[in-house]
N, C-alpha and C positions, 0 to 999 in steps of 0.2 A: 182298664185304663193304662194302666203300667205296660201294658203289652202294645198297646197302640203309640207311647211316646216312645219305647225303644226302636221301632220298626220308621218313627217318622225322623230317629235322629242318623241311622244306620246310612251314610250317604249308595246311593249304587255305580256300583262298579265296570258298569257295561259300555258305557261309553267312553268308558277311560283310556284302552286298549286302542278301541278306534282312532281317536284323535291323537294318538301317540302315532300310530302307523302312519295318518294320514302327513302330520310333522316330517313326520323320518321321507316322506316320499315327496313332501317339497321343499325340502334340504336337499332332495339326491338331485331333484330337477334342478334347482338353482346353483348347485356345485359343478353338473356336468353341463350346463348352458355356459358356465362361464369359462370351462377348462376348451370345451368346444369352440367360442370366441376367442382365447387368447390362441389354441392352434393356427386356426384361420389366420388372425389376425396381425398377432405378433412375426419380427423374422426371426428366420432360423439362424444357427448360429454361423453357420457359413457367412448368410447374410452380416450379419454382425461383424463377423470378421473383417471382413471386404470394408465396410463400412469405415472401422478403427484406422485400419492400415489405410486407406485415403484419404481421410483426416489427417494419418502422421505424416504422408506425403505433402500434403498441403501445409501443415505447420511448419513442416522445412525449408517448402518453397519461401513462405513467406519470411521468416527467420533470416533465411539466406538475403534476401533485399536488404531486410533492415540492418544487419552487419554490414553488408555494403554500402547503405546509406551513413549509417556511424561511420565508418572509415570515410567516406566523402566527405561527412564532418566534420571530422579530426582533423583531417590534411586541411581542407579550406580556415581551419583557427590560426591565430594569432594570438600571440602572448601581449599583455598592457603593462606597465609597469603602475602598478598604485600606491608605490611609496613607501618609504620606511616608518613605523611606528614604535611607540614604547609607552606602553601602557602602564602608570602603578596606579594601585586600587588597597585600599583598606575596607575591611568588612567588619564592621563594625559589632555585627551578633555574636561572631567567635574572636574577634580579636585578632585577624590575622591582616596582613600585609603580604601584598604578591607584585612583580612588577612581569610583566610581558615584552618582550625585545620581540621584531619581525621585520621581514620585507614581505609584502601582500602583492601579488599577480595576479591577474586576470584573464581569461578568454572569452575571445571576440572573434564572431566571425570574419573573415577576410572582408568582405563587401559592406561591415556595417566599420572597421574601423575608422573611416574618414569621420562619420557621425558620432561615434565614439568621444574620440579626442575633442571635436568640438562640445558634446555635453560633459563630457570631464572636466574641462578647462574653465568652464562655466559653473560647474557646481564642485569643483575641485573641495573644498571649505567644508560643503555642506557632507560632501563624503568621506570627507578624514571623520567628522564628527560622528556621523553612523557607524562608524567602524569602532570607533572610541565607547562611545556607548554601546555596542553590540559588548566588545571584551569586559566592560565593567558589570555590564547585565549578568556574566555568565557568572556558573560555577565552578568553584574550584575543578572538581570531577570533570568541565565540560573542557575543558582551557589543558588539563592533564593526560586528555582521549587521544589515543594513538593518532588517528585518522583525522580529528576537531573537525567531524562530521558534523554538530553540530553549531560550533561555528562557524562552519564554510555556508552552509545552510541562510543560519539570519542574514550573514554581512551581504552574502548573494542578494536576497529579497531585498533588504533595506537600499542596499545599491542601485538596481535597478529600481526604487520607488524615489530614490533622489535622481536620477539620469531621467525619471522619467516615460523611460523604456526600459524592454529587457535587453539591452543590449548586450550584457556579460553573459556567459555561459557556465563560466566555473569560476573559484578561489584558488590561488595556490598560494599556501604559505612556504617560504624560504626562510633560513638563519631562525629560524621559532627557536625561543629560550623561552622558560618560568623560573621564574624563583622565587621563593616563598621567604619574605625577608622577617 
């Protein structure tokens, strides 16, 4: 009996071999069908090539309009005058005190300033005050940035949501002073 459970626990080893062979030969088929399809299928790199370099032609073409279209932009703007302002603000969390001196500009395009000036002249009041609270909103950091990208940014939006329209296109700040009193 000892010789009959040794022999039924010994697993056999003959099909083992097989099924490995048989693995390995459709691994090779499924590697070279699909190396076969990307030949076919895929382009060569010439193709490629051709491909890239006419895209870059075409990204230039297009590029090239749109500088021209900016510059047709540029020229057709006009500057608005939006006034002198002087902002002081105390912050109450650190204690500080700052006052803001400016003259605020605008651009507009040549053919909307007629409509322009009429909703300015109209919401004149209501746009000094967005401007006022725009500079009080901000942060120290924002008010001290080379560029006051970010507050060119709000006074823009808030602006054109009191006109109404977009009718501004940019901020320019003139005479800008801070001082931290």
């Amino acid at each position: 009996m000892a010789e009959e459970k040794s022999q039924e626990e010994t697993p056999k080893k003959g099909g083992g071999l097989i099924g490995r062979l048989l693995i390995a030969v459709f691994m090779a088929l499924v590697i070279g069908s699909e190396c076969l399809l990307a030949y076919f299928w895929l382009p060569s790199a010439d193709q490629v090539a051709a491909k890239v370099q006419q895209m870059a032609q075409q990204a230039e073409k297009e590029s090239g309009g749109k500088e021209d279209k900016q510059a047709d932009a540029e020229v057709s703007e006009v500057e608005v005058d939006l006034g002198k302002f002087t902002v002081t603000n105390h912050h109450l969390l650190n204690e500080a005190t700052f006052r803001v001196d400016f003259h605020l500009y605008g651009t507009v395009a040549d053919e909307d300033q007629a409509e322009f000036d009429e909703l300015f002249k109209r919401n004149e009041h209501r746009f000094r005050d967005s401007v006022i609270i725009a500079i009080r909103d901000s942060k120290v950091d924002d008010l001290t940035a080379p560029e006051l990208g970010l507050i060119k940014r709000r006074i823009l939006a808030k602006s054109n949501t009191v006109l109404g329209k977009a009718l501004l296109r940019s901020i320019i700040f003139a005479d800008y002073s801070f001082v931290e009193l």
